[in-house]
N, C-alpha and C positions, 0 to 999 in steps of 0.2 A: 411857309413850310413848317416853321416853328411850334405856332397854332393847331396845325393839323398834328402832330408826333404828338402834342399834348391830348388832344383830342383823344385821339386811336389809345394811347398810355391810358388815359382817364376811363375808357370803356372798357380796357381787357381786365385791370383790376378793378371796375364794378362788374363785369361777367364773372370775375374769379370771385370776389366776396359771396356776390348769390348763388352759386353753387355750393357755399360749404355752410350756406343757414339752410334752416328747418321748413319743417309745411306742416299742416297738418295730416299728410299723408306720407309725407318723408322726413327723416334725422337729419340734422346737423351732425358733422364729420363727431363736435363731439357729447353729441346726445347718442351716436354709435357708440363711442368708444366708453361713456359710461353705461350704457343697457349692454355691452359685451361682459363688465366690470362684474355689473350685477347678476349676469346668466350666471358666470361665472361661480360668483357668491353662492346661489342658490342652491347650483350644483354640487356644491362641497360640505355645502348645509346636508344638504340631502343624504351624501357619504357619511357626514358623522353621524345624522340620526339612524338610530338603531331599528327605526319603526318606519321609516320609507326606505324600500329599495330606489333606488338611483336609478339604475339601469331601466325600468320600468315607466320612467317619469321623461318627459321632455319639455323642455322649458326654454321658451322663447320672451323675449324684453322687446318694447318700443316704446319710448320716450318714460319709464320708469314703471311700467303698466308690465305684467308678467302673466303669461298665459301658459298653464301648467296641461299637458294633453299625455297619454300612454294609456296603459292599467294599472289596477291595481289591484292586492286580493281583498281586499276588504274594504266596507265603508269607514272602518276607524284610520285604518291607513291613508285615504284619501286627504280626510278632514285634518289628520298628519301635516301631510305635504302642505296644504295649502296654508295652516300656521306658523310652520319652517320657512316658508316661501314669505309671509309677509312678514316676519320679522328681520328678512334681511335688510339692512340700511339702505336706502334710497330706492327701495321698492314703494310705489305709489297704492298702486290696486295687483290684484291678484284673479285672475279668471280660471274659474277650475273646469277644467272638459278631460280630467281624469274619468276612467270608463272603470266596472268593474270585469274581470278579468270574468267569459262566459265557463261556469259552471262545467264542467270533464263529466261525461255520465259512461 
């Protein structure tokens, strides 16, 4: 009976370890909790600079990789964002699918 408790113990915490590593399609609890770290960051960058609205921008992290998506009114603004966005620390790469905001006639 001994054997078996060890057993059953020995399998729940390796079910519990691999639940909280990585994939390549999924975070580690804490590759979440530093791509939250870094949204974060971005976002604040983004408040202090003068030349991207915020609000405008949305910005998503996985695994250190930041995908920056919204409008914006202008091409310089854009290319803005996405140089505030990678000089934030522990930002990897940068994807921009910033759109320009359609022209009002």
């Amino acid at each position: 009976m001994p054997n078996t408790k060890s057993a059953l113990t020995a399998a729940l915490l390796a079910a519990l370890l691999a639940a909280c590593s990585g994939s390549p399609t999924r975070e580690s609890t804490g590759e979440f909790i530093d791509d939250t770290a870094i949204t974060t960051k971005v976002k604040a960058a983004f408040i202090e600079d003068k030349d991207v609205k915020a609000t405008g921008v949305k910005v998503e992290t996985f695994k250190g990789n930041v995908q920056l998506s919204g409008f914006a009114d202008s091409p310089a603004e854009i290319d803005r964002a996405v140089q505030v966005a990678s000089q934030v620390p522990g930002v990897r790469t940068v994807r921009n699918d910033i759109r320009l905001k359609p022209a009002v006639q």
